[in-house]
N, C-alpha and C positions, 0 to 999 in steps of 0.2 A: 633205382630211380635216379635219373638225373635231371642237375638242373636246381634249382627254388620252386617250393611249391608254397604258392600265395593264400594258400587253405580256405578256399571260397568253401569246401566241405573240412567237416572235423576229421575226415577218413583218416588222414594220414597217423592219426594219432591213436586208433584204436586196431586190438590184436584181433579181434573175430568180426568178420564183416560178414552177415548172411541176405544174399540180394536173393528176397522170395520168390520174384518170376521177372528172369530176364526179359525183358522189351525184345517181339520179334522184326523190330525194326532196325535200319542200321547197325546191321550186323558188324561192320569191317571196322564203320567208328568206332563204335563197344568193346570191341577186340583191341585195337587200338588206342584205346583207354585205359582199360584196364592192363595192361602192357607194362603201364606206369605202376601198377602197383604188383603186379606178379611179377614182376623180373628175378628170374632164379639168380641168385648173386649178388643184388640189391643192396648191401648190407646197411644202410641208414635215408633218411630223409634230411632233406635239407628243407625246413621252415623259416617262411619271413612272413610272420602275422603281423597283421597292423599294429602299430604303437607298440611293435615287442622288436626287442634285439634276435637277429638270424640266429637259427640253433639249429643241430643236428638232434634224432632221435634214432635207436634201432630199429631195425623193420623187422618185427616179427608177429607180420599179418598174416591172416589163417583164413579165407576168403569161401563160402558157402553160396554157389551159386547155383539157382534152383530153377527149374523150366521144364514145360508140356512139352514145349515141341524139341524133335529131334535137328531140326536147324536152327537153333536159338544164338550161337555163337560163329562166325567166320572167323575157323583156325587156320592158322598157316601151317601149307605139309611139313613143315622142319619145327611145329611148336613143340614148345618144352616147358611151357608154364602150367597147361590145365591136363587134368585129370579126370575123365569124364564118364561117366555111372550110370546107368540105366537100371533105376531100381525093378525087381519082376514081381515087386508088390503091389494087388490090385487093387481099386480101390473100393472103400468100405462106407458104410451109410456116415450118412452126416453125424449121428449122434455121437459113432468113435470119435472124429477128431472133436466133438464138443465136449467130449471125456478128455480131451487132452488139452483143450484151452482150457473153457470152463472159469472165464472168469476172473484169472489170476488164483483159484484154487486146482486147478488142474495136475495133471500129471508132471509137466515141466517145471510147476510153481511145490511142487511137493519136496519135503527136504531130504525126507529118507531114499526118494526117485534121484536126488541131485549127489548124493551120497553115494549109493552104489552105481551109479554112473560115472562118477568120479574116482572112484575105485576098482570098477574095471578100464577105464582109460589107464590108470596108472602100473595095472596090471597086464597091459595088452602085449606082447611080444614084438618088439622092434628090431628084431635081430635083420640084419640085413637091409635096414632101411637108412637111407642114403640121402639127408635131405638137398644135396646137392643136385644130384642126379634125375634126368627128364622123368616126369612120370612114367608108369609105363602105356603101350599104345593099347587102347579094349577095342570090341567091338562097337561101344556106343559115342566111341569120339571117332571111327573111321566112317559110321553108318554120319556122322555131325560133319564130319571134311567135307563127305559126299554130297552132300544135300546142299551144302552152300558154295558150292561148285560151281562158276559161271554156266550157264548152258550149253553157250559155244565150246567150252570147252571139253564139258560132257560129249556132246555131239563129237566133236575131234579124238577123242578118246575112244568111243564108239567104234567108231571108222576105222581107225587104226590097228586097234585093238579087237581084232575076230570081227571085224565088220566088211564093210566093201573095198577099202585099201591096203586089207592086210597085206603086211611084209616091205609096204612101201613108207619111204621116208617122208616126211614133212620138211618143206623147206621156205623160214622166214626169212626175208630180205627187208628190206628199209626203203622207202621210196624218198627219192631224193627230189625235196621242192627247191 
């Protein structure tokens, strides 16, 4: 992140941020927001809260972002910050997930569920993982590129691409006013 962040939110200051269901609007905004905080490399924050002295903190944010639709985000084809998940779990009657809120007595609020979940996290094989390194590409962030694809562009891709000008070039010029 660069720059002062004037913390009109407390984000900057916490590790696990889980946004329930991203907004399918302003996509490029949202992307371009969050930019600020997923920056692979990022290694601190710079803070100026009101009536406190500037301070620097680490950045080791852990970012859960959750969403229906398969165009929820406008990634750029060169991103390197999201890693994008298509669960193939279907969904189940209401009652499960009230087995798993429930209240604050639920499955999430359970200490022996918070236990062996904590336990297999710490257990989990990291061998080869690289937190520097782009995530890698699935198919549910290339079906996510595609979808938030201008249409013109889609169209021109179309075209080009095994359509009615294959094998022929595209050629932009600049109109000079």
């Amino acid at each position: 992140v660069t720059g002062v962040q004037t913390c009109a939110l407390p984000i900057s200051e916490k590790q696990v941020i889980i946004v329930p269901e991203l907004p399918s609007f302003h996509k490029q905004d949202v992307y371009d927001w969050l930019k600020e905080y997923v920056a692979p490399g990022a290694p601190e924050f710079n803070l100026n809260k009101k009536n406190q002295a500037p301070y620097s903190i680490p950045n080791l944010q852990n970012w859960f972002i959750f969403s229906n639709h398969e165009d929820a985000l406008k990634l750029e084809d060169d991103d390197r910050r999201f890693f994008v998940y298509a669960s193939p779990a279907e969904k189940k009657e209401p009652e499960y997930y009230l087995r798993l809120r429930d209240n604050g007595n639920g499955l999430f609020e359970d200490p022996v569920f918070q236990s062996k979940l904590h336990a297999w996290l710490l257990e989990y094989d990291l061998t080869g993982f690289n937190p520097g390194e782009a995530p890698p590409m699935t198919d549910a962030k290339q079906r996510m590129m595609e979808e938030t694809r201008h249409p013109v562009d889609r169209w021109l891709d179309e075209q080009f691409d095994g359509g009615k000008y294959e094998g022929r070039k595209l050629k932009i010029g600049r109109a000079h006013v």
